[in-house]
PDB file with one MODEL, atoms N, CA, C and O in Angstrom:
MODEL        1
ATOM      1  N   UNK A   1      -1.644  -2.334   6.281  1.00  0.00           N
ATOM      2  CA  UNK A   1      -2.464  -1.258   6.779  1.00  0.00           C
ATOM      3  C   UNK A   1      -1.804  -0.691   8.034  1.00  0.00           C
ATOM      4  O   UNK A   1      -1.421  -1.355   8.997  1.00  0.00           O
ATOM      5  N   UNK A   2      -1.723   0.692   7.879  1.00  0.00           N
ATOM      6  CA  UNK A   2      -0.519   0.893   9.134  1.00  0.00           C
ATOM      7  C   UNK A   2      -1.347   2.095   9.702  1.00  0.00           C
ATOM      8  O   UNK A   2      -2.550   2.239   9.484  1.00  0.00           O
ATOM      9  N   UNK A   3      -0.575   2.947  10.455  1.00  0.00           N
ATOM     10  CA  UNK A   3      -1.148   4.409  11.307  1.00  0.00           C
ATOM     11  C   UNK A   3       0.222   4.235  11.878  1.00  0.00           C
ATOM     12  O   UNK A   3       0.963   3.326  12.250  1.00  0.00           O
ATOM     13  N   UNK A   4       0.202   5.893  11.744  1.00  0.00           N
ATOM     14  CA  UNK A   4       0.916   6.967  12.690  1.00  0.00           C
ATOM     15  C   UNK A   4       0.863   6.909  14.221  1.00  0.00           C
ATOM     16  O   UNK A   4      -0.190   6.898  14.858  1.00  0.00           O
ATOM     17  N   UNK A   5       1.931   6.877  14.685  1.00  0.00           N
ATOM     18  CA  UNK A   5       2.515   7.466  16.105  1.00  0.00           C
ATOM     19  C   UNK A   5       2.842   8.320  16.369  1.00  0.00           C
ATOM     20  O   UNK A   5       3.991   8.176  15.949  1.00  0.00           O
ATOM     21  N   UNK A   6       2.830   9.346  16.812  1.00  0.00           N
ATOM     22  CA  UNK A   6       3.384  10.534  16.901  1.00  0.00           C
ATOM     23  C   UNK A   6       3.499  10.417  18.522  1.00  0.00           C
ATOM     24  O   UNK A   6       2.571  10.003  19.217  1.00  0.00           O
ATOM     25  N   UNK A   7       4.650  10.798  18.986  1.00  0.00           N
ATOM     26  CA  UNK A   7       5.131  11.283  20.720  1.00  0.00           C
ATOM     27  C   UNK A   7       5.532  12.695  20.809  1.00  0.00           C
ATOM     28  O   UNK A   7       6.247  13.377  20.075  1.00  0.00           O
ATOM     29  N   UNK A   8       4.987  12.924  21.732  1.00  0.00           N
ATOM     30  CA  UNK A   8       4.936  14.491  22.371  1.00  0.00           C
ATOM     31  C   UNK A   8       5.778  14.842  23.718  1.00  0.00           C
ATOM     32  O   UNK A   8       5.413  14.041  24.578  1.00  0.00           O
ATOM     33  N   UNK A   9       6.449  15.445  24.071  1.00  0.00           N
ATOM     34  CA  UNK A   9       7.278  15.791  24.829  1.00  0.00           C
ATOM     35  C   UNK A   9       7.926  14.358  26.089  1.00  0.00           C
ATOM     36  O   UNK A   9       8.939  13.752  25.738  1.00  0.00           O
ATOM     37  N   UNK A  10       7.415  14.065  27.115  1.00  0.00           N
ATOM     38  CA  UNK A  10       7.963  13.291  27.920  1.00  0.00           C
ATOM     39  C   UNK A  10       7.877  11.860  27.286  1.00  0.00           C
ATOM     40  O   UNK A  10       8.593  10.931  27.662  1.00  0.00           O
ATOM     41  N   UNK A  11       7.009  11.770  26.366  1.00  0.00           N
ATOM     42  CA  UNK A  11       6.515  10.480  25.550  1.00  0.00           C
ATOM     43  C   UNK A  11       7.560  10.276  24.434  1.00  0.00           C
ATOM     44  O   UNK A  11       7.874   9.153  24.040  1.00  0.00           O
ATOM     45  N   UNK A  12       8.223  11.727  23.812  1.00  0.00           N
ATOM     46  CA  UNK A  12       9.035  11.355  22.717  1.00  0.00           C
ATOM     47  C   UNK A  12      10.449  11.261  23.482  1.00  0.00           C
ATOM     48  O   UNK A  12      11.416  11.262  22.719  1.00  0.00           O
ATOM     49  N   UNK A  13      10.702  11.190  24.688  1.00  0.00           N
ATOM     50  CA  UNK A  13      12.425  11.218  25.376  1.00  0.00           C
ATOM     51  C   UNK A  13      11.851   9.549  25.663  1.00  0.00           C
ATOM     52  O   UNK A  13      12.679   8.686  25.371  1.00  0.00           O
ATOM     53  N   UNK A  14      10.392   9.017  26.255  1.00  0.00           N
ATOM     54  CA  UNK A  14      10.817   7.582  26.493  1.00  0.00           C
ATOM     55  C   UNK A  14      10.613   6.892  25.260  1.00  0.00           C
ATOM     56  O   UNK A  14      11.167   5.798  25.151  1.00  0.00           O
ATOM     57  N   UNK A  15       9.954   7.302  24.349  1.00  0.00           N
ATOM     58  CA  UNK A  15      10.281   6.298  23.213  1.00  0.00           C
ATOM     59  C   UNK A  15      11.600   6.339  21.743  1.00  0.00           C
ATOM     60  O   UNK A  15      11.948   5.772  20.708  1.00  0.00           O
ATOM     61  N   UNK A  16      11.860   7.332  22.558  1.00  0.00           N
ATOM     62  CA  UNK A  16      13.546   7.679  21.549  1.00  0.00           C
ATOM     63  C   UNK A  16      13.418   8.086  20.481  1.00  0.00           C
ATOM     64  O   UNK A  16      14.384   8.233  19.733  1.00  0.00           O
ATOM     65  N   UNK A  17      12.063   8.401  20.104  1.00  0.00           N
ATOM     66  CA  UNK A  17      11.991   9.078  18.943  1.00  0.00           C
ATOM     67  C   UNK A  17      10.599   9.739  18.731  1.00  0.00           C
ATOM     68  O   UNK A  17       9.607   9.379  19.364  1.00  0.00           O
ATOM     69  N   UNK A  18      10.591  10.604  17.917  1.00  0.00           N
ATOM     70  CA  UNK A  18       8.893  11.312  17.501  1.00  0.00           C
ATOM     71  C   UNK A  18       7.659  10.573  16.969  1.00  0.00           C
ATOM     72  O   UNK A  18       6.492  10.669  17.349  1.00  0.00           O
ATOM     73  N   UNK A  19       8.133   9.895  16.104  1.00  0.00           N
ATOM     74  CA  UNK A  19       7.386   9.236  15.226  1.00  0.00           C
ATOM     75  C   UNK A  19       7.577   7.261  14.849  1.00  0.00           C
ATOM     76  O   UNK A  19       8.501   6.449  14.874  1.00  0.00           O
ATOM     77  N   UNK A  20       6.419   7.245  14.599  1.00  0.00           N
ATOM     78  CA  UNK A  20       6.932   5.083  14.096  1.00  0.00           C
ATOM     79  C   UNK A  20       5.590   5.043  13.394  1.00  0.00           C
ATOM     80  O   UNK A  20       4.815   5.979  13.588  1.00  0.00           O
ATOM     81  N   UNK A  21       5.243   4.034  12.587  1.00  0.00           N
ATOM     82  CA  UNK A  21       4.086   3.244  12.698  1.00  0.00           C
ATOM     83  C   UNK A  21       3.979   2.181  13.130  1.00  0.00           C
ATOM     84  O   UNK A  21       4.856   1.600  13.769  1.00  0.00           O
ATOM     85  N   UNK A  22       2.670   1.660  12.801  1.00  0.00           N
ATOM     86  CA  UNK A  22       1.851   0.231  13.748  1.00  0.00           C
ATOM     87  C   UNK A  22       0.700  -0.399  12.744  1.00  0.00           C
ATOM     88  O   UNK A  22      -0.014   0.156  11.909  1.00  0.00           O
ATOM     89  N   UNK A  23       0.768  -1.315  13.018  1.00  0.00           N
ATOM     90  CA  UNK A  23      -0.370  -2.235  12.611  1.00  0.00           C
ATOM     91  C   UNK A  23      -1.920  -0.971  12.612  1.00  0.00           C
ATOM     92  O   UNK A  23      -1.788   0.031  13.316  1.00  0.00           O
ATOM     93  N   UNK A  24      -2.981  -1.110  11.975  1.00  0.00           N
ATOM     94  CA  UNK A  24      -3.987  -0.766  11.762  1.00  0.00           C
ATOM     95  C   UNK A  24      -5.078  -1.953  12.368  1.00  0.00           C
ATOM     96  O   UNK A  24      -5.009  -3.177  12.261  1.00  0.00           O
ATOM     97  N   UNK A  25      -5.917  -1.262  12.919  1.00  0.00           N
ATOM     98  CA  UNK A  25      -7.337  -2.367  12.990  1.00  0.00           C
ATOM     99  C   UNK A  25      -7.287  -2.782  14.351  1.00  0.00           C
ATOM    100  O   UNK A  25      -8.370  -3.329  14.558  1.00  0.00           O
ATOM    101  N   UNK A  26      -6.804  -2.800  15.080  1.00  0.00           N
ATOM    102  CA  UNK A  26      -7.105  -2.597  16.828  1.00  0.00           C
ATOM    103  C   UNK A  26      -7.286  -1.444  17.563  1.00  0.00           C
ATOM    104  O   UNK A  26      -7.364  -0.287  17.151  1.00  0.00           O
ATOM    105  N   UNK A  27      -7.346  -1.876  18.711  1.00  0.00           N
ATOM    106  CA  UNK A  27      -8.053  -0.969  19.703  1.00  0.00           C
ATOM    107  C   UNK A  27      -6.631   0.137  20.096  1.00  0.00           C
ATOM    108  O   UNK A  27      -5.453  -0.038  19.787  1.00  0.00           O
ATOM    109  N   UNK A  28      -7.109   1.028  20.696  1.00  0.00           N
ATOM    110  CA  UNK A  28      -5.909   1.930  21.332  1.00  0.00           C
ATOM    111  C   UNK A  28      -5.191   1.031  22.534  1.00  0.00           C
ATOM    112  O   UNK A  28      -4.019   0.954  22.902  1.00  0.00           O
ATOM    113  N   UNK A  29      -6.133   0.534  22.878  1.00  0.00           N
ATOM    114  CA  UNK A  29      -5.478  -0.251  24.498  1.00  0.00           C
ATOM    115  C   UNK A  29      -4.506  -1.449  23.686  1.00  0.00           C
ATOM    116  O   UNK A  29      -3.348  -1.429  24.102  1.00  0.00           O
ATOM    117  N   UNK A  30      -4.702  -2.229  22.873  1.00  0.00           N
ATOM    118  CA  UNK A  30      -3.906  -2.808  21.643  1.00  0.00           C
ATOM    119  C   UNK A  30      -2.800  -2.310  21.831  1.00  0.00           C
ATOM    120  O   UNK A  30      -1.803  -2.665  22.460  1.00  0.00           O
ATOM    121  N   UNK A  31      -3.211  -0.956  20.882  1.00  0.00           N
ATOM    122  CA  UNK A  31      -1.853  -0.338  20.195  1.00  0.00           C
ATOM    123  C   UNK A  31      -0.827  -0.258  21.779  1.00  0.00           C
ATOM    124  O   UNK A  31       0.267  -0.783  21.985  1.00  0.00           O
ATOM    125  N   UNK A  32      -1.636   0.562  22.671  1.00  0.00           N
ATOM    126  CA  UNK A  32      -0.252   0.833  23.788  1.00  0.00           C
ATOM    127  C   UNK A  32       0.238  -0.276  24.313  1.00  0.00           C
ATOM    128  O   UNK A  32       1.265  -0.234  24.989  1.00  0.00           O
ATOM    129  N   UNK A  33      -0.277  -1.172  24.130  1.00  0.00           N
ATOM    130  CA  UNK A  33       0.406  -2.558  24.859  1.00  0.00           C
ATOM    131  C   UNK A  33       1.189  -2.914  24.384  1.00  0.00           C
ATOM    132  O   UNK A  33       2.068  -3.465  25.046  1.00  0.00           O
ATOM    133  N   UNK A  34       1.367  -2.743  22.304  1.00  0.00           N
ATOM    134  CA  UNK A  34       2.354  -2.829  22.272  1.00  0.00           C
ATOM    135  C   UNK A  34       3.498  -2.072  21.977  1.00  0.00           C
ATOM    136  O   UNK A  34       4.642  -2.519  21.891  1.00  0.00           O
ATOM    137  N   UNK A  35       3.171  -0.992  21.837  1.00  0.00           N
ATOM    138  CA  UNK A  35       4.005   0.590  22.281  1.00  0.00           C
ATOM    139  C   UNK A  35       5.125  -0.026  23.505  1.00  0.00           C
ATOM    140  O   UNK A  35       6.341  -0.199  23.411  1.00  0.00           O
ATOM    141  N   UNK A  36       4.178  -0.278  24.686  1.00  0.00           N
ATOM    142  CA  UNK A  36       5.131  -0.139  25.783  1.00  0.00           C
ATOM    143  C   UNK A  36       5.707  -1.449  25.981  1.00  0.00           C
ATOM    144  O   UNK A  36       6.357  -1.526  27.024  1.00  0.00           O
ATOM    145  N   UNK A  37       5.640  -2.918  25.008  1.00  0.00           N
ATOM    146  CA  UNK A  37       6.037  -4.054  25.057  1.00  0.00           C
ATOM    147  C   UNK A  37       7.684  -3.289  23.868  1.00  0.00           C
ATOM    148  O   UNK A  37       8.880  -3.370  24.148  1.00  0.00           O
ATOM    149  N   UNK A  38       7.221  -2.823  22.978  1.00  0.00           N
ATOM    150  CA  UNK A  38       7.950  -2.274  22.394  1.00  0.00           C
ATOM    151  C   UNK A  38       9.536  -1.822  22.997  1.00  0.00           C
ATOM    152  O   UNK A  38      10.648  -2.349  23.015  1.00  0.00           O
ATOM    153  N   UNK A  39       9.149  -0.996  23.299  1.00  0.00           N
ATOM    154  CA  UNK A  39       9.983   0.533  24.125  1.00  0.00           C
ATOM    155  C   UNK A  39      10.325   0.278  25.453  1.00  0.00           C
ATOM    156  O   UNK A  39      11.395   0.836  25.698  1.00  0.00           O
ATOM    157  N   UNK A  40       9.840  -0.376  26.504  1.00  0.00           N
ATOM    158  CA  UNK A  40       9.771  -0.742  27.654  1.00  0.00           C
ATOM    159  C   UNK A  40       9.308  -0.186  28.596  1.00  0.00           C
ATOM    160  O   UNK A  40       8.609   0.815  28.440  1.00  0.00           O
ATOM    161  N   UNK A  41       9.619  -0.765  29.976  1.00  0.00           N
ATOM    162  CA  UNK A  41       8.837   0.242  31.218  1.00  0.00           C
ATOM    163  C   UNK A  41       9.155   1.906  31.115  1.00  0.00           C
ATOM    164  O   UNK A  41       8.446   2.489  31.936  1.00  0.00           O
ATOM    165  N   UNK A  42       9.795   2.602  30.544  1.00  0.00           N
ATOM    166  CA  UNK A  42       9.881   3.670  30.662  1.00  0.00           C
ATOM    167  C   UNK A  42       8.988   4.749  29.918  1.00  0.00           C
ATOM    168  O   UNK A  42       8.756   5.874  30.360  1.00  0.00           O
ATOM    169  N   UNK A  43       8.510   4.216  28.687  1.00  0.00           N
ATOM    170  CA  UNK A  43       7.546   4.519  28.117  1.00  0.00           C
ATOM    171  C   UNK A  43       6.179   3.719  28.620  1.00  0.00           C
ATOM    172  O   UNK A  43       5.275   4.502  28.910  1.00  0.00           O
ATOM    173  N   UNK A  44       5.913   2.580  28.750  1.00  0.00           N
ATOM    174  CA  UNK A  44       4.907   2.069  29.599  1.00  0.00           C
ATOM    175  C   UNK A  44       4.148   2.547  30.565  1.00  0.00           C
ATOM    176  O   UNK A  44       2.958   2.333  30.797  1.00  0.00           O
ATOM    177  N   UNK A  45       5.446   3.666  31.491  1.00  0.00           N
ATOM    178  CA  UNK A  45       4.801   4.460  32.585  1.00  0.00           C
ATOM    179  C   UNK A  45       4.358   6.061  31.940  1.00  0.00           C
ATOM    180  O   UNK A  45       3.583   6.689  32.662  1.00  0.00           O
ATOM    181  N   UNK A  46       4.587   6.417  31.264  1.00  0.00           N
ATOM    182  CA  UNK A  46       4.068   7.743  30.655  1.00  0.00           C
ATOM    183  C   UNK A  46       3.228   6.806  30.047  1.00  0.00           C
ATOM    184  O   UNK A  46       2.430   6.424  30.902  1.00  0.00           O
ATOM    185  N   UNK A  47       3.037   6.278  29.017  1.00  0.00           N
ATOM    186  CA  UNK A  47       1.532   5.737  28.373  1.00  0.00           C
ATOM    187  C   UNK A  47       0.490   5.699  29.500  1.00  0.00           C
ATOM    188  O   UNK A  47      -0.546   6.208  29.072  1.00  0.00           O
ATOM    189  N   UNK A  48       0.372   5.341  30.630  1.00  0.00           N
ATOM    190  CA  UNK A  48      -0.073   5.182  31.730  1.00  0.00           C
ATOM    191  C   UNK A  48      -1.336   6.415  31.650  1.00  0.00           C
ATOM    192  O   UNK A  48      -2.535   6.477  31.380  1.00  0.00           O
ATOM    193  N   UNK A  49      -0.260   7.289  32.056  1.00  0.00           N
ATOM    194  CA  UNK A  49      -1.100   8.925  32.544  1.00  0.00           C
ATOM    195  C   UNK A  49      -0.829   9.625  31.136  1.00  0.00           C
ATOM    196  O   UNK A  49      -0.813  10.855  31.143  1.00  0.00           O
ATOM    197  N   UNK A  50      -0.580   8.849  29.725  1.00  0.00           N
ATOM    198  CA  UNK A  50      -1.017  10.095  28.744  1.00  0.00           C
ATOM    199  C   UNK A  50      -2.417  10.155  28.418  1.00  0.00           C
ATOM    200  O   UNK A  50      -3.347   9.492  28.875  1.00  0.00           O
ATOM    201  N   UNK A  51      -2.407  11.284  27.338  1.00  0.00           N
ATOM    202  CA  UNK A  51      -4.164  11.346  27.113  1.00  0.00           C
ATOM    203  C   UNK A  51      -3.712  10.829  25.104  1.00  0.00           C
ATOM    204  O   UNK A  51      -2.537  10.995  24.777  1.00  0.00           O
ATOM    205  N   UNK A  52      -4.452  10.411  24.298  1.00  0.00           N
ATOM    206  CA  UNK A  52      -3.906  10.395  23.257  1.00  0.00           C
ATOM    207  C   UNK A  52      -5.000  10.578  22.513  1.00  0.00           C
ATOM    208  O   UNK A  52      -6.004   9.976  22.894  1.00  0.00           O
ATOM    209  N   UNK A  53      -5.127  11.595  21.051  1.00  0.00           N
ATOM    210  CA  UNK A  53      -5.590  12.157  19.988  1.00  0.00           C
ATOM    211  C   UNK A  53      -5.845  11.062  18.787  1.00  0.00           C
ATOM    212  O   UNK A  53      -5.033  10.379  18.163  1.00  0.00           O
ATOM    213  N   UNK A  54      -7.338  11.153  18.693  1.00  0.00           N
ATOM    214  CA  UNK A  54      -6.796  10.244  16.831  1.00  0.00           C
ATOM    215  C   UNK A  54      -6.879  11.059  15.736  1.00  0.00           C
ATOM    216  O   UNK A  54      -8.083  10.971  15.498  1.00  0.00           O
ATOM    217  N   UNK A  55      -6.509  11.661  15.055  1.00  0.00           N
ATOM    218  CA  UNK A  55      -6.920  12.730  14.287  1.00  0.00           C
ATOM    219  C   UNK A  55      -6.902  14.086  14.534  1.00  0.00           C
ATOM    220  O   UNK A  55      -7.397  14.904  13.759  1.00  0.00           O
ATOM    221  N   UNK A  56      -6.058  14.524  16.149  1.00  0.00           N
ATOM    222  CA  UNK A  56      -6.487  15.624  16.574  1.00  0.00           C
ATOM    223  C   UNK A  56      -7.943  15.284  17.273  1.00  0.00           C
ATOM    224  O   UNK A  56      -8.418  16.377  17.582  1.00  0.00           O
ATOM    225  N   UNK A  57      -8.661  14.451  17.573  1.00  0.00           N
ATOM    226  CA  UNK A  57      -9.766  14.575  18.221  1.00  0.00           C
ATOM    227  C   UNK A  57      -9.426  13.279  19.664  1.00  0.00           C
ATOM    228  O   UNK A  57      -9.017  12.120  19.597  1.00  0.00           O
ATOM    229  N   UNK A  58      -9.749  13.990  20.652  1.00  0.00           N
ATOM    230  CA  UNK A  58      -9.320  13.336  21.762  1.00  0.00           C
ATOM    231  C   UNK A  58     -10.120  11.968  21.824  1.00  0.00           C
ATOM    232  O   UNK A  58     -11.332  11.947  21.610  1.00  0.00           O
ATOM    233  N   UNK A  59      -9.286  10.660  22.171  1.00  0.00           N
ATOM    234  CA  UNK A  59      -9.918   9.501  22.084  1.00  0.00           C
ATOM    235  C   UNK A  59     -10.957   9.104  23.350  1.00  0.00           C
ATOM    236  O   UNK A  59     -10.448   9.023  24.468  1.00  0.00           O
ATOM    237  N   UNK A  60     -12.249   8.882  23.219  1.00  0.00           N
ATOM    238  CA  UNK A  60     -13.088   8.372  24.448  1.00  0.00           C
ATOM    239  C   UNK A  60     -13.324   7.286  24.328  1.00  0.00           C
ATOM    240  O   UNK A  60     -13.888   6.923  25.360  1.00  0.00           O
ATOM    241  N   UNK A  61     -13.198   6.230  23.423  1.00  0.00           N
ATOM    242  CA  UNK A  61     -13.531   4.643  23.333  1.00  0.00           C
ATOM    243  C   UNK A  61     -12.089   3.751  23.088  1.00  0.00           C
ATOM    244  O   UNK A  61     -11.627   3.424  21.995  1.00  0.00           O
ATOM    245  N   UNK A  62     -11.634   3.516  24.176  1.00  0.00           N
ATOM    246  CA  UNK A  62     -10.287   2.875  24.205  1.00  0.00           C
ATOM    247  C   UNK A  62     -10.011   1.226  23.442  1.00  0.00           C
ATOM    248  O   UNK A  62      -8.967   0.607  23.239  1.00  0.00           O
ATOM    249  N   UNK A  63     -11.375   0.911  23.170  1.00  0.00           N
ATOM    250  CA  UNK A  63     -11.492  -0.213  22.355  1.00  0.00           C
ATOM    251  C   UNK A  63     -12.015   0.046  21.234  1.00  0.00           C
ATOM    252  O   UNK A  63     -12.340  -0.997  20.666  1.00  0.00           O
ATOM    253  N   UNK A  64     -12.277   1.083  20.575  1.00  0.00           N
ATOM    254  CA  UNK A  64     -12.972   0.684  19.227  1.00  0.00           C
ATOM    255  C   UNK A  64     -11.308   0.920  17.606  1.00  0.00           C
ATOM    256  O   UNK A  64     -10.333   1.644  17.405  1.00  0.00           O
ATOM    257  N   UNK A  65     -12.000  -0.208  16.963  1.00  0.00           N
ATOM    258  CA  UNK A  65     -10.890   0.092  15.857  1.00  0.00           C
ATOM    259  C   UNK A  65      -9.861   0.990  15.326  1.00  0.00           C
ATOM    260  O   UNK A  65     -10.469   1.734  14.556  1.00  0.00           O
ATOM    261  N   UNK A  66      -8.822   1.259  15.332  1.00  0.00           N
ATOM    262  CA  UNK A  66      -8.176   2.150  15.013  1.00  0.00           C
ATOM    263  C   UNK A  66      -8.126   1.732  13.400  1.00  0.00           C
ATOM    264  O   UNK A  66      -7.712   0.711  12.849  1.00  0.00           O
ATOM    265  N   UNK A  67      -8.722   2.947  12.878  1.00  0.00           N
ATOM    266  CA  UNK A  67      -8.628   2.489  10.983  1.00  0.00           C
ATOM    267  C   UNK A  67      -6.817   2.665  10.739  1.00  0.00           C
ATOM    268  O   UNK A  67      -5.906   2.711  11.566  1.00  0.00           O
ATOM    269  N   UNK A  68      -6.811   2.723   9.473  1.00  0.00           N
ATOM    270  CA  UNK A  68      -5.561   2.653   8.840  1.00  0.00           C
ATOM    271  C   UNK A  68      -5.722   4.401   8.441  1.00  0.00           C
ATOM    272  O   UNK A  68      -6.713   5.108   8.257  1.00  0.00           O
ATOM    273  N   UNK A  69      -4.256   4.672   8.417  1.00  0.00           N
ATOM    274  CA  UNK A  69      -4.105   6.120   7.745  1.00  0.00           C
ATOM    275  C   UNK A  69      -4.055   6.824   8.841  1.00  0.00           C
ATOM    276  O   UNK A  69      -3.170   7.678   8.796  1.00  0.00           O
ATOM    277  N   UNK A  70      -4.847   6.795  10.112  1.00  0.00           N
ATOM    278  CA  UNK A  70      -4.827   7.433  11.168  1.00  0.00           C
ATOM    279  C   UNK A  70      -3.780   7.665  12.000  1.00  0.00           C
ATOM    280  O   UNK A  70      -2.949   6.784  12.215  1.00  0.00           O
ATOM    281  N   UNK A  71      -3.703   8.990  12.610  1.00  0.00           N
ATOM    282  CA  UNK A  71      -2.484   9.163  13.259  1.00  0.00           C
ATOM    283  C   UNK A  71      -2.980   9.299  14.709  1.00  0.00           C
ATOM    284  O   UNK A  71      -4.135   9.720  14.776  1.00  0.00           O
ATOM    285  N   UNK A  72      -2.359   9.032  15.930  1.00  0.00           N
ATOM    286  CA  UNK A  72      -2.014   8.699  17.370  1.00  0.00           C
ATOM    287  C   UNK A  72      -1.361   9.760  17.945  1.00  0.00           C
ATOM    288  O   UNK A  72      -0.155   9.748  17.697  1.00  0.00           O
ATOM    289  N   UNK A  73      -1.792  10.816  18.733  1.00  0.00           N
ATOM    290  CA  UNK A  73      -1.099  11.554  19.178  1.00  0.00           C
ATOM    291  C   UNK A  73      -0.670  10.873  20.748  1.00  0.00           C
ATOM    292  O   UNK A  73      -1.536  10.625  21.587  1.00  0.00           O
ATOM    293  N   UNK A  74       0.380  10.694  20.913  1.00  0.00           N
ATOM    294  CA  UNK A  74       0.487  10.750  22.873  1.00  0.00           C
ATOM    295  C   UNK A  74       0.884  12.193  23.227  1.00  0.00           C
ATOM    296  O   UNK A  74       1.777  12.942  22.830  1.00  0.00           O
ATOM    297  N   UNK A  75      -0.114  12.303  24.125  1.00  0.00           N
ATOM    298  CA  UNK A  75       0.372  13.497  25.126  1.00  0.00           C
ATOM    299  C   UNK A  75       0.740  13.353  26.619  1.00  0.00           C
ATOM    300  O   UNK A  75      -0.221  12.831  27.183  1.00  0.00           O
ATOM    301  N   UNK A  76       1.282  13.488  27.087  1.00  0.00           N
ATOM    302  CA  UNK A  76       1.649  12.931  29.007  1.00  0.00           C
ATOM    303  C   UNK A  76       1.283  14.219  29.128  1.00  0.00           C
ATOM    304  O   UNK A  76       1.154  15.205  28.403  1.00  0.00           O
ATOM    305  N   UNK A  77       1.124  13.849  30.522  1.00  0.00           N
ATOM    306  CA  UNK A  77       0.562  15.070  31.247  1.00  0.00           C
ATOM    307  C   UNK A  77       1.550  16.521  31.444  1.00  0.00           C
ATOM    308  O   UNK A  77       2.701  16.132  31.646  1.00  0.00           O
ATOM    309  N   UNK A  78       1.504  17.605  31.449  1.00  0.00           N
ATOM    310  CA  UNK A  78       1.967  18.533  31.260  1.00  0.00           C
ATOM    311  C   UNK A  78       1.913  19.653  32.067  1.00  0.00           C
ATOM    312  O   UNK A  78       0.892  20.328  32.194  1.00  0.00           O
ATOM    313  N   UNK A  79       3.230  19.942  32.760  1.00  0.00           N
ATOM    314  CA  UNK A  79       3.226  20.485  34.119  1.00  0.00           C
ATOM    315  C   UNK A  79       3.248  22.217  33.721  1.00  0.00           C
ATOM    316  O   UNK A  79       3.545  22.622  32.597  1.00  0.00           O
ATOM    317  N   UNK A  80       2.977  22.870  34.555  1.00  0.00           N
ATOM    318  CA  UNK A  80       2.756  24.139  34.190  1.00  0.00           C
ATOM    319  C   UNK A  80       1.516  25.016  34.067  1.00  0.00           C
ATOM    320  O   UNK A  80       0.434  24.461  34.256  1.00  0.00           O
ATOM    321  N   UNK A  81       1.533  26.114  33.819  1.00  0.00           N
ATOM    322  CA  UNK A  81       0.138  26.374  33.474  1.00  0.00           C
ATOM    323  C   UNK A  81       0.298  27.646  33.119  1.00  0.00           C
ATOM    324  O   UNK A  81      -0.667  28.307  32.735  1.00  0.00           O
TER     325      UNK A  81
ENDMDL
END
């Protein structure tokens, strides 16, 4: 049972690539722990201050299940306006 990663601009230069999957059935705080155990401190610190999407719908419960099939957007924060 897996899900989508998807990285978005400062998130896809620290994790070296756009896309991966992951295990299904944990929490988001889960998943980034091991995102950034993964990838290392350099992605660790953008996971920090990103905001991340499940479905396109912005996540507000950092512990509840991540189903399978679902995709993970990271977004870091984004300078400009």
């Amino acid at each position: 049972m897996q899900l989508t990663v998807r990285y978005f601009a400062g998130a896809r230069a620290a994790a070296g690539r756009t896309e991966e999957t992951a295990s299904a059935g944990r929490s988001l705080d889960a998943l980034v722990d091991e995102l950034a155990a993964r990838h290392g401190d350099r992605l660790a610190t953008v996971l920090k201050a990103a905001s991340f999407l499940i479905d396109g719908v912005a996540c507000h419960d950092r512990q509840a299940p991540l189903p399978a099939g679902v995709t993970v957007d990271v977004l870091p924060p984004f300078a400009g306006g």
